[in-house]
KOLTORLUM-485731 format. One record per residue: residue in one letter; x, y, z of N, C-alpha, C in turn. Coordinates in steps of 0.1 Angstrom, whole numbers, plus 5000, padded with zeros to 4 digits. Layout:
<atoms>
AXYZXYZXYZ ...
</atoms>
This chain:
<atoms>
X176542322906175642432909174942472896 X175542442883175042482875174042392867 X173942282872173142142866171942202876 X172342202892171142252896170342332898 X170742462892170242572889169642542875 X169742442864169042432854167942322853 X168342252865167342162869166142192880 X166442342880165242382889164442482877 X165042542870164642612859163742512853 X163842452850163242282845161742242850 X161742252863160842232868160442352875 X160442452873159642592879158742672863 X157642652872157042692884156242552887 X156642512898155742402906155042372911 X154542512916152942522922153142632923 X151742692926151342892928152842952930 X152543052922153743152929152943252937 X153843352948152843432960153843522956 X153043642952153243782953153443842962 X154043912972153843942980153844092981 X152944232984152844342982152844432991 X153544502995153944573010152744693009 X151644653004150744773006149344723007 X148344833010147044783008146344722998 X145444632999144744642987144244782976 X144244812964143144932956144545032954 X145545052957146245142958147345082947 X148045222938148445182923149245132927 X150145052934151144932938150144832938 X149344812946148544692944147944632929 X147444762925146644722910147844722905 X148944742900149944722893150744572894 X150444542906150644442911149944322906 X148344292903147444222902147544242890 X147544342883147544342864148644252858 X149844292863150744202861150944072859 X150444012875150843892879149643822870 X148243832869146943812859148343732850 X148543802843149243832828150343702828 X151043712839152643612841151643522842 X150843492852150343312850150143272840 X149843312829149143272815150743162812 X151443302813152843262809153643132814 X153543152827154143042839153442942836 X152042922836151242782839150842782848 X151242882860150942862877150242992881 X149442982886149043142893149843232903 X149943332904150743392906149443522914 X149343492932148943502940149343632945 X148543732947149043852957148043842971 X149443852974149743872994149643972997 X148744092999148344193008149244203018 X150644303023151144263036151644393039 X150344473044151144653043151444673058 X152144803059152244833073153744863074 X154444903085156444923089156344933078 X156145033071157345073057158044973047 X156544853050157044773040158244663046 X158344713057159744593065159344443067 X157944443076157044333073157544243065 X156544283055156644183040158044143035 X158744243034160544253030160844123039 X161144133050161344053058161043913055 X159243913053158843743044159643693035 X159843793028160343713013161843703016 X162743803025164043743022164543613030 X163443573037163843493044162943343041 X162143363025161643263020162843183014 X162143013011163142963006163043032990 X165142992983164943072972164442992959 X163642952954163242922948162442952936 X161943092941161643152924159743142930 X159543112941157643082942156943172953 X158143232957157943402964158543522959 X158143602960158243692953157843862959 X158543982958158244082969158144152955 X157144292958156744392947157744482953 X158744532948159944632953159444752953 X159644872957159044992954160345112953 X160245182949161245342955161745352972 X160345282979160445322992161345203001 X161645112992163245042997164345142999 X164545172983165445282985165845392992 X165045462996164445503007164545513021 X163945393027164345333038165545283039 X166845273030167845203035168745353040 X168145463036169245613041167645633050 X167145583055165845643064166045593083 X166445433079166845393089168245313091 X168445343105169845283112170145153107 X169045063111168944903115167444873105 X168144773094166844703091166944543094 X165944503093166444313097166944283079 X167044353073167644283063168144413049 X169344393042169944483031168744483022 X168344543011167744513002168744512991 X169744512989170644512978170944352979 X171744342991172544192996171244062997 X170044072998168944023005168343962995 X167744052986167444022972167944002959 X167343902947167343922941166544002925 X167044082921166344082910165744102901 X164244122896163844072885163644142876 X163444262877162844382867162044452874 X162544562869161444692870159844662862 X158844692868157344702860157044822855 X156644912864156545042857156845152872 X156845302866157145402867155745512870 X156045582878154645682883155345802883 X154545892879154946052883153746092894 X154846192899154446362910154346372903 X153346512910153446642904153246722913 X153546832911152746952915152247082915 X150947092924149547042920149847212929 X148347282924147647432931146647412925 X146047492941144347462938143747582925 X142447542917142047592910142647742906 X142047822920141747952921142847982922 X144147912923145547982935146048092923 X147248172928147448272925148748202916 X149548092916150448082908149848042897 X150348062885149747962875150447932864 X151847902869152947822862153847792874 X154547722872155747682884157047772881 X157347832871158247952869157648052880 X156148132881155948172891156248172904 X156048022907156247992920157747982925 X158347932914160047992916160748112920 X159948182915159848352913159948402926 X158648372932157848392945158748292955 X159148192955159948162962161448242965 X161748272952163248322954163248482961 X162348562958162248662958161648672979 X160548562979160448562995160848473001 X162048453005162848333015161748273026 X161548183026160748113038159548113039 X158748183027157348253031156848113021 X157348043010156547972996156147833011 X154947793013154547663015154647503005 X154647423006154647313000154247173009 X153147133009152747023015152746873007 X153146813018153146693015152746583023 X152746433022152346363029153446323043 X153746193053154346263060156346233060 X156646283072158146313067158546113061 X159646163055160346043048160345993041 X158746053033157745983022158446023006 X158145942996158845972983158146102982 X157246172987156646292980157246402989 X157046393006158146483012159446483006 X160646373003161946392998161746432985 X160746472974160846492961160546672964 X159546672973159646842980161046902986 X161446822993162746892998163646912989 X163746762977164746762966164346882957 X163046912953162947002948163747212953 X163247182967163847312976165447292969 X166247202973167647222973168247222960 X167247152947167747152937167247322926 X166547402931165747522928166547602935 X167447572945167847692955167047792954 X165947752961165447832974165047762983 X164447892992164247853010162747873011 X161847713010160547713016160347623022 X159247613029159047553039158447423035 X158447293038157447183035156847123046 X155847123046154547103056154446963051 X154646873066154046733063152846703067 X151946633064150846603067150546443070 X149446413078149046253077149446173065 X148446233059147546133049147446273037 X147346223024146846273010145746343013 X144046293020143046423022143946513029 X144046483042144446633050145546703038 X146846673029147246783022145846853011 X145446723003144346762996143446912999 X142846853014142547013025143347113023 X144147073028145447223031145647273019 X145747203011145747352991144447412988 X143547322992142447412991141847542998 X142547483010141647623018143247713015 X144147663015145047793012146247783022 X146147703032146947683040148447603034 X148347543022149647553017149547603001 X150747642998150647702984150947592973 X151647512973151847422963151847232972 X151347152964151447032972152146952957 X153346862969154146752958153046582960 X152446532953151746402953152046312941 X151646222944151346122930150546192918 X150746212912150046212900148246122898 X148745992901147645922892146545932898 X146145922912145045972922144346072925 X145246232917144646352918144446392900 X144246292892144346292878143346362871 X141946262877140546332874140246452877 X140946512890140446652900141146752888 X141946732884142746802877142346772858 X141546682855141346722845140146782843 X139246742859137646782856138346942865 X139547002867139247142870139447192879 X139147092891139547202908140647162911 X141547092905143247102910143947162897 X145047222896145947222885146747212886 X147847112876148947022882150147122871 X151047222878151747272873152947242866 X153147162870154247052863154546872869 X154946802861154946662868156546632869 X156546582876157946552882159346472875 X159146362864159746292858160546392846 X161446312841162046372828161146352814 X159746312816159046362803157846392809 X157146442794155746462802155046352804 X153646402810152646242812151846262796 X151546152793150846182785149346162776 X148746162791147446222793147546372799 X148146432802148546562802149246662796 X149146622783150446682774150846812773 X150046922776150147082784150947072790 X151046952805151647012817153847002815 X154147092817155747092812156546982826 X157146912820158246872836158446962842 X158846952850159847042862161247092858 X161847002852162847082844162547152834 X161547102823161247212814160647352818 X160347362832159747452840160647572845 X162147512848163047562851163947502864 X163747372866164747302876165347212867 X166347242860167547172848167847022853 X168346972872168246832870167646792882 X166446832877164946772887164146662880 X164646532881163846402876163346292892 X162346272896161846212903160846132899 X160845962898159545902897160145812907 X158145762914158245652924157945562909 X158545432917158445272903158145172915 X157845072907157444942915158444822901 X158644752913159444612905159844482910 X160144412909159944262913160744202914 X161744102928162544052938162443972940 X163143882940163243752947164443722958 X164143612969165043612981166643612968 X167443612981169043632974168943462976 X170243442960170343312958169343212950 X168243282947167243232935168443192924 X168043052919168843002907168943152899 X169943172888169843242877169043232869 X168743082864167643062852166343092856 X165943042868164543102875164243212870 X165343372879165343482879165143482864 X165543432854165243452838164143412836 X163443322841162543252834160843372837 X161543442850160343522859160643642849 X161743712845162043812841161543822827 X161543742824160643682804159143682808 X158843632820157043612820156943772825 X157443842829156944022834156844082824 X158144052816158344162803157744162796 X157244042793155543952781154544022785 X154244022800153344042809152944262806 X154244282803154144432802153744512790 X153944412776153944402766151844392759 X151544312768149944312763149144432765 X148144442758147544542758146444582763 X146144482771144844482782146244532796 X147144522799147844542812148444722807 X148944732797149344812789147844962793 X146944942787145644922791145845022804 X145644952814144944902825146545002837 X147044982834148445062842148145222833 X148145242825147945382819147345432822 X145845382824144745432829145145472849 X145545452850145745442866147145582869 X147745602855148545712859149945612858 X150345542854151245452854152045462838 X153045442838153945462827154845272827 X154245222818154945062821156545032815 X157445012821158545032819158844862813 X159744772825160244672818161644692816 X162644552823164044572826164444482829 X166044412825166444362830166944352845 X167144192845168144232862169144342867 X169944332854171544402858170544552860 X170044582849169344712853168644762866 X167944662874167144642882168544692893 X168944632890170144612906171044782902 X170744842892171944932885170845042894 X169945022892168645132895168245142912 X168445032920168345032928169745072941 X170845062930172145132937171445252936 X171645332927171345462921170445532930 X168945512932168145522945168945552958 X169245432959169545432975170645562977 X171945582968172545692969172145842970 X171045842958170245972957169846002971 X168745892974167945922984168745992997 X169645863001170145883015170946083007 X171746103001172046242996170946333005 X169546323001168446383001168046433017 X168046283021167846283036168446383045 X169746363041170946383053170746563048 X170946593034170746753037169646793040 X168446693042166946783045167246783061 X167946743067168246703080166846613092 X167246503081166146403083166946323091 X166946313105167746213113167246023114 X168045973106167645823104166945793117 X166345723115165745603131166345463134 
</atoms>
């Protein structure tokens, strides 16, 4: 096994490697995705192809890759929302722990949350305030149920003890709408997409969600520095391969990412997008993706989110 696994190390990469991306084209998983992989071909010798394959929560694509041969020349963009989905639903066609292998984390994205211009809070200690003081009355919207930004809202409710309400919505505009006209009081989102609204002025982003600040925003306090002591939430994206990829492979991919994270045109290019570029081993990768999945499913089960 071990001659073979170095005799495939040997000869990989053998032809294109295929990315494959559980989301749309233009959206910071994708571009995160495409800056990256640019960067690893240099490294590989081979191009390294992204596969567009959004849709089922990412089950789709999941699906492709664990049931590619393992060879190290497919490859799945991992997200938070594996983690996620494994306390979301009953039945998946496949584990992501048992299924995959792998490769490193890329990078890291912060929430935040966000009141419109005019609103009446204007720190998140306020809004704590106003929560605690009126049970049931604080709004908080988000995108729809199950989503890293709904569970970072509810985790926020249970980790703050207090009692407000979180309003799910379609899609990002319709919350976008709803803080503006007033119909919710505070909204939990991504960070990197509401960045400009908030530095040119008609959003203000009260605190961001991670254990530091952002830092293009250096004003804005975390959420624990705010006053929720152990409130750390970031969505991350990272990189997988089917289970049973040689070991040396998985090294040889894990050296071209971390290279890949390291330049300063990707470096660049992910910061600008609201992106924080991380970089990790395997063991870490697999240590992080237990860790998730515990949190989350925790999250679920007291928001009384009934799996599917």
């Amino acid at each position: 096994m071990m001659l073979c696994g170095a005799a495939a190390a040997q000869s990989f990469p053998s032809r294109p490697i295929t990315l494959v991306v559980p989301f749309a084209p233009g959206g910071i998983a994708d571009l995160t995705a495409r800056a990256v992989a640019q960067a690893m071909a240099g490294s590989l010798g081979q191009a390294v192809v992204v596969d567009n394959r959004p849709g089922a929560g990412s089950i789709v694509a999941s699906q492709m890759v664990a049931s590619a041969a393992p060879d190290g020349h497919t490859l799945l963009l991992v997200s938070n929302g594996h983690a996620v989905s494994a306390g979301l639903f009953k039945h998946l066609p496949f584990d992501v722990q048992r299924d995959f292998a792998p490769i490193g984390l890329l990078a890291s994205f912060d929430l935040a949350a966000f009141v419109a211009a005019n609103a009446r809070f204007k720190t998140l200690a306020e809004v704590l305030a106003y929560g605690r003081a009126n049970p049931g009355k604080l709004t908080l919207g988000t995108i729809s149920v199950g989503s890293t930004q709904h569970l970072a809202a509810e985790l926020f409710k249970s980790s703050a003890g207090i009692d407000a309400l979180v309003v799910p919505y379609k899609g990002t505009p319709a919350v976008l709408q709803a803080l503006r006209s007033g119909d919710v009081d505070v909204a939990f989102e991504i960070l990197g997409p509401w960045l400009g609204q908030v530095q040119g002025g008609s959003l203000r982003a009260l605190a961001v969600s991670s254990s530091q600040r952002f830092a293009s925003l250096p004003e804005v306090p975390t959420v624990q520095q705010a006053g929720v002591a152990s409130y750390d939430v970031a969505s991350w994206n990272a990189l997988a391969a089917p289970a049973r990829t040689p070991a040396a492979v998985l090294a040889r991919l894990n050296r071209a990412a971390n290279e890949a994270l390291q330049q300063g045109p990707v470096r660049s290019q992910l910061q600008a997008l609201g992106v924080r570029v991380e970089g990790s081993s395997p063991e870490a990768m697999q240590a992080l993706m237990g860790n998730e999945i515990r949190r989350w499913a925790a999250v679920i089960r007291k928001a009384g989110i009934e799996p599917q």
